[in-house]
N, C-alpha and C positions, 0 to 999 in steps of 0.2 A: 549580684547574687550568682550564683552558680546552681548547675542545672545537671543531671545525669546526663550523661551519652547517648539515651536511646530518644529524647525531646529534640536533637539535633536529626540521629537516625529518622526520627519519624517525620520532620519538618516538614518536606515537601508531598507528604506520600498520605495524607487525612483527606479533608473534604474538600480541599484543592481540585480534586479530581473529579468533583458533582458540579463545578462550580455553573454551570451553565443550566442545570437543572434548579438551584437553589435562585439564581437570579429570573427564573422561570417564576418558581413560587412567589418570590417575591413582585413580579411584577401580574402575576394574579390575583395575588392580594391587594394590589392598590389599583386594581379592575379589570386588568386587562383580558381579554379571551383565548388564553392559552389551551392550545391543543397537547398538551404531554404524554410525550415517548419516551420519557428517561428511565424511571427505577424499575425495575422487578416487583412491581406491587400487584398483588391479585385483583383483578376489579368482580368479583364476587365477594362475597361474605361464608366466613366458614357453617358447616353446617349446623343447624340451631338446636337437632343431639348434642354436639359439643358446648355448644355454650351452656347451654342447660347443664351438661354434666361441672362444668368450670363452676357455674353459678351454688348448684346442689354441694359439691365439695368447702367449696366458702361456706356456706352457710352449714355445712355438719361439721364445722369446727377444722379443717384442712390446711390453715392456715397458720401451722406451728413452724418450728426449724426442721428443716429433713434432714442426709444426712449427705455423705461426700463422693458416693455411687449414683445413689439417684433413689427415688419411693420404689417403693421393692412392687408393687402393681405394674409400674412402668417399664421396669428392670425386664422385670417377667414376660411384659409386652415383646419387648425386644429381644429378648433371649430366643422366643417361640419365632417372631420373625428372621433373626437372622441365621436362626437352625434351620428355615425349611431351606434355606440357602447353602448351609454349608454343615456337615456335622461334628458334633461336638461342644458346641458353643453353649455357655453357662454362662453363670452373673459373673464371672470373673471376669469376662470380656468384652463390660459395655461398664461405659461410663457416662452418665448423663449431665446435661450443660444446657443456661440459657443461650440456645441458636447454634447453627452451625461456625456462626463467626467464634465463638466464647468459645467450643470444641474446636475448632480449628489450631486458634490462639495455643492453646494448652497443648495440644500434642506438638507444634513446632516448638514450644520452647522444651517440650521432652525429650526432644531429640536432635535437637542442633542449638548450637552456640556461634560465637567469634570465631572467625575461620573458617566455618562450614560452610558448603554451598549447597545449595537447595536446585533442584533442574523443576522448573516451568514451562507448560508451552506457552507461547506467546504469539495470539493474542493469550491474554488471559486476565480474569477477575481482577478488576479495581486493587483488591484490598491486601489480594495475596502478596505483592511486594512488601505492604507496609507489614502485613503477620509473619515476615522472611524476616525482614532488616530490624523486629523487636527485639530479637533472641541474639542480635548481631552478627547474624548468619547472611549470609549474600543472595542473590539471585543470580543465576543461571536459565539465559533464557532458549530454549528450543524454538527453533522458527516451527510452526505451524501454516504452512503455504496453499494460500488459496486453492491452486491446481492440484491439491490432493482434498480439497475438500474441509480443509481447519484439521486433517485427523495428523497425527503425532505419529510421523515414521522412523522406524527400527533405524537405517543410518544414521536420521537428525538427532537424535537422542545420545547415539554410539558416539558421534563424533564432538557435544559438548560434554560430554560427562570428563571433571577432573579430577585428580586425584584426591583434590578436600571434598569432594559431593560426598553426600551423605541418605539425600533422598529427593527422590522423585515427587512431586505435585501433580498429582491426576485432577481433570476435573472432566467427567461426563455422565448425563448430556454436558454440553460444555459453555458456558457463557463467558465469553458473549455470540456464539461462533454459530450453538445450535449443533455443533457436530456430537455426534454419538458412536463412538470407538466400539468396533464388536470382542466378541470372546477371543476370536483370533488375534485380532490385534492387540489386544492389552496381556494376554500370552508371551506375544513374541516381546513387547513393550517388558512383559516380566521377568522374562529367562534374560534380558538384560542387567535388569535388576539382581536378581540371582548371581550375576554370574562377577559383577562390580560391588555386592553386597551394600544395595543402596535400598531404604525403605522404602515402602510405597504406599504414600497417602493419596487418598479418594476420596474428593466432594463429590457425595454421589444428592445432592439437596435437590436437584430435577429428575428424582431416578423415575419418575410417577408419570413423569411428561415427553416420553418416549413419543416420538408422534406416528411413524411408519415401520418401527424396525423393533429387535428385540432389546432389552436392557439386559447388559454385560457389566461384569464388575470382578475387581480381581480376587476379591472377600472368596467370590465361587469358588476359585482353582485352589484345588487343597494345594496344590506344592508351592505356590505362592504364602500360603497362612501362616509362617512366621513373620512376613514383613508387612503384609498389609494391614493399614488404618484403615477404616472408613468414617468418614464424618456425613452428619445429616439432620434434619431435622423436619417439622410438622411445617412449615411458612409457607411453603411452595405446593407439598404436595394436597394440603388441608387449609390454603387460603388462609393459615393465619401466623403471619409472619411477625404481628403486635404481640404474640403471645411468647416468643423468644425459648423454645422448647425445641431444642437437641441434643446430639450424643453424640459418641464414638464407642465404636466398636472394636476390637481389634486380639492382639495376641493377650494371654493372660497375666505375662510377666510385663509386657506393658503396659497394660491397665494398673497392674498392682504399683508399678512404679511411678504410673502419674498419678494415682490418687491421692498422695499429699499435697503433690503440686495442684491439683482441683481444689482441695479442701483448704489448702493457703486461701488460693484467689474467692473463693466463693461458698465452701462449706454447706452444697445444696443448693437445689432448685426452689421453687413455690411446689408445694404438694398437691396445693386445687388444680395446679394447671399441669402436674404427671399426670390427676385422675385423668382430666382429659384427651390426654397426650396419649394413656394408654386406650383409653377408648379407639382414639383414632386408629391409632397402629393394629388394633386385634379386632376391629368391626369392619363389615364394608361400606364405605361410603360415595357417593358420586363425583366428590368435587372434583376428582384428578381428572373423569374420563370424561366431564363436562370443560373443564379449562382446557385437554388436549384437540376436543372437536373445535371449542374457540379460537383457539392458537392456529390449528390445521388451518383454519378456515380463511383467517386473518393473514396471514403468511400467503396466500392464493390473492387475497384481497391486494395487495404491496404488488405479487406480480403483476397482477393486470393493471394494475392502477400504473405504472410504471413502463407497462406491456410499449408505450410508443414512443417511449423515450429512449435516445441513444447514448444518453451521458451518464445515465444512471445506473448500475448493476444490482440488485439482489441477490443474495447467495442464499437459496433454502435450505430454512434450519432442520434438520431431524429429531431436534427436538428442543425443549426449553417453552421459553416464552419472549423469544426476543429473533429481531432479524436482522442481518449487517446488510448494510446496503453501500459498495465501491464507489465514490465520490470524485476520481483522480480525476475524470476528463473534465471537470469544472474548473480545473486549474487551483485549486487551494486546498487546501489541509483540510483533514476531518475536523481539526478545532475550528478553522476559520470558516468552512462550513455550515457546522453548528452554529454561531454564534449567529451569522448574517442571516439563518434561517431562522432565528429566535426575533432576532430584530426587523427583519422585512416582512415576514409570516406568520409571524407567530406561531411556529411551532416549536418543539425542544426536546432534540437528540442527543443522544447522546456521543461526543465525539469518539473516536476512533484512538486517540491516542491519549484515551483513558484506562485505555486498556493493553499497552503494551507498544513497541514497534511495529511489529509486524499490521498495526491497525491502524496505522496514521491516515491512511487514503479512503479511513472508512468510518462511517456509524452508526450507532449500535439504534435499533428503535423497537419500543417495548411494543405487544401486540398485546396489552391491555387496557385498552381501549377499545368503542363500540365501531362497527364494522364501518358504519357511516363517515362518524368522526375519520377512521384510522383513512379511510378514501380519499376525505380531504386535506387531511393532509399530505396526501403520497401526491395528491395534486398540487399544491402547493409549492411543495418539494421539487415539482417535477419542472412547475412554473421558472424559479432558482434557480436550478439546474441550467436549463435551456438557455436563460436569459446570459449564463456565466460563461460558460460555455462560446455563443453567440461572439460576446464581446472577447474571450479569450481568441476565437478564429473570424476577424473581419472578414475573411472571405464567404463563409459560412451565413453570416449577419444580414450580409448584402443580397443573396442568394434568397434568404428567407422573408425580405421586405416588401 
C-alpha cells in the first residue's frame, strides 16, 4: 500500500524520542520503584477555582461546537493580556488551539513548506523537529553552547541563516536548557530577523516560570510586530497540561490567514475548558509562583546533592522546570547513560540527544518531583557516575580503593 511523504518525514522523529521514559512506565507498572525525571509534568494539581469553573461550564450546557478563533470569553481573556504587553492588539490577533503543540503545528504549516528552512537553536524541544519536517520544511540547527549559557548569539544565528530560511524558532524560558534570553538579546536576535526577513516564532509555554530574572519576549518590541508569533498555553503555567488549552497570538493578516487552516484541522476548542482557560488567564492565581519556589528550590537540591562529585556537571536553569546535567566525563553518551541509569537505578532521565546535537553529553531531569525523592536520586546518579568514571580511569580506581 502506499503511504504520503510526510509518515516517512515523520518516521524517526515521534515517541522514539521518550522511549526510555515510556519503558520507565512500563516497568512501573509491572512494580518496579521507579524514580521519574522524564516529562514536564506539574506534580501539583491545578487550582480547584479552575476546575470548579470547567466543572460549572459542563454542566450549564458549554459543551456545544465553538467556533475557529476560539469562545470569545477566552478571546477576550487574551486580547486584555497581550495588550498590557504590547498596544494595539484585538481578536484579530489571537487564535485559539488545543495546547501549545496544536498551535505550534498550525502556524508552521502557515508558513513554510518544501524547501524552507526553519533556524532552531539546538539543544532544543523533542518535538520541534518533527512540527519542522510535517510541513516538509527542514531544520536549521543553531549551536546553542554551553559557555554562553544555552543563550542563542547574534553571530551563531548570522552565520546559519540560508538563503531558503524563512523563520526563526524561539523558545524561552527554554527547554530543555532553562536558559532565559533577555530583551536585549532577543532585540538584537531581531534586527537579524528584520534585516534577512525571516519570521519569528515564540514558545513562550514557561513564560510564568521565570525563576531569577525578568521575562522578555519579542511580542513586546513594537518594531519586531509584524513578524512575531507567539505560541502558549494554560499546561505549565496553571498545572494543567491534561486540559490541552492554547493559542497563538500574533500579526492580524496572519491570524486571518491561518484561520482556515485551524478551522480545516479542528473547527474549535471545548467551550467548558475556554471558560476555564479564561479564568485563568484574567484572575490571579498561585500555582506559577508556587512551582517557581519548587523549581528554585529543587534546582539547589541537584546542586548539592551532586556538590562532591567531579564527573557530573549541572548547568542552572533560569527558568522552566527541568535541569541539564554534563555526563561526558563518564565516558558514554547521554543515551547510554540514561539507559544504564534506568537499569542499575532505577532512575529515568531523560537523554540528551533527545533533544538535539548540541545535547548528546547530557540530560535533561525534570524537578517535579518531591525534594527527598529528586536527592536520591541525584545520589544515585552520582553513585553511576563515580563508579563509570572509576573504570573509564584505572588509575583513578586504584587510587580510590
Amino acid at each position: 500500500m502506499r503511504y504520503a511523504s510526510i509518515t516517512n518525514r515523520l518516521e524517526h522523529l515521534g515517541s522514539g524520542k521518550w522511549a526510555v521514559h515510556l519503558e520507565a512506565r512500563r516497568m512501573a507498572t509491572a512494580g518496579a520503584d521507579i524514580i521519574e525525571l522524564t516529562i514536564g509534568e506539574p506534580d501539583i494539581a491545578p487550582d480547584p477555582a479552575l476546575l470548579d469553573e470547567c466543572s460549572r461550564a459542563m454542566h450549564a450546557g458549554r459543551t456545544r461546537y465553538s467556533n475557529g478563533r476560539g469562545e470569545p470569553g477566552v478571546v477576550a481573556a487574551l486580547v486584555q493580556k497581550y495588550g498590557k504587553r504590547r498596544a494595539g492588539v484585538t481578536e484579530r490577533n489571537i487564535l485559539c488551539f488545543p495546547g501549545t503543540q496544536t498551535a505550534l503545528f498550525a502556524v508552521m504549516l502557515g508558513l513554510v513548506e518544501a524547501g524552507d528552512g526553519v533556524l532552531v537553536g539546538d539543544p532544543l524541544y523533542a518535538t520541534y523537529e518533527g512540527v519542522i519536517a510535517s510541513t516538509g520544511a527542514h531544520m536549521i540547527p543553531v549551536p546553542l553552547r554551553p559557555e554562553k549559557n544555552f543563550h542563542m548569539q547574534p553571530e551563531d544565528l548570522e552565520k546559519a541563516i540560508t538563503p531558503n530560511a524563512r523563520v526563526l524558532l524561539l523558545n524561552t524560558p527554554h527547554n530543555p536548557t532553562g536558559a532565559v534570553l533577555s530583551r536585549e538579546e532577543i532585540a538584537a536576535l531581531g534586527d537579524i530577523c528584520r534585516r534577512h526577513d525571516l519570521w519569528l516564532v515564540c514558545d513562550e509555554v514557561y513564560e510564568e516560570l521565570v525563576l531569577d530574572k525578568a521575562f522578555a519576549s519579542p511580542f513586546d518590541i513594537p518594531s519586531l510586530a509584524e513578524r512575531t508569533i507567539v505560541v502558549s498555553s494554560i499546561s505549565k503555567s496553571h498545572a494543567a497540561p491534561g486540559f490541552r488549552s492554547g493559542w497563538a497570538a500574533g500579526p492580524e493578516e496572519f491570524c486571518d490567514r491561518l484561520l482556515p487552516v485551524s478551522e480545516t484541522m479542528l473547527f474549535g476548542v471545548q467551550p467548558f475548558i475556554a471558560d476555564m482557560t479564561a479564568m485563568a488567564i484574567s484572575q490571579p492565581f498561585e500555582t506559577a509562583s508556587i512551582m517557581r519556589e519548587n523549581y528554585r528550590r529543587r534546582a539547589n537540591v541537584v546542586k548539592t546533592a551532586l556538590s562532591g562529585s567531579n564527573v557530573l556537571r549541572p548547568v542552572m536553569p533560569e527558568g522552566g522546570m527541568f535541569i541539564v546535567i554534563d555526563i561526558t566525563a563518564t565516558g558514554l553518551s547521554g543515551d547510554a547513560f540514561a539507559w544504564e541509569l534506568l537499569k542499575t537505578e532505577k532512575v529515568a532521565v531523560m537523554p540528551g540527544s533527545s533533544f538535539g546535537e548540541q545535547a548528546e553529553g547530557f540530560v535533561r531531569v525534570s524537578l517535579t518531583v518531591a525534594d527527598e525523592k529528586l536527592a536520591t536520586a541525584m545520589e544515585r546518579m552520582a553513585k553511576l557516575a563515580g563508579e563509570l568514571a572509576a573504570n573509564r580511569n584505572p588509575q583513578q580506581r586504584s587510587l580510590s580503593a
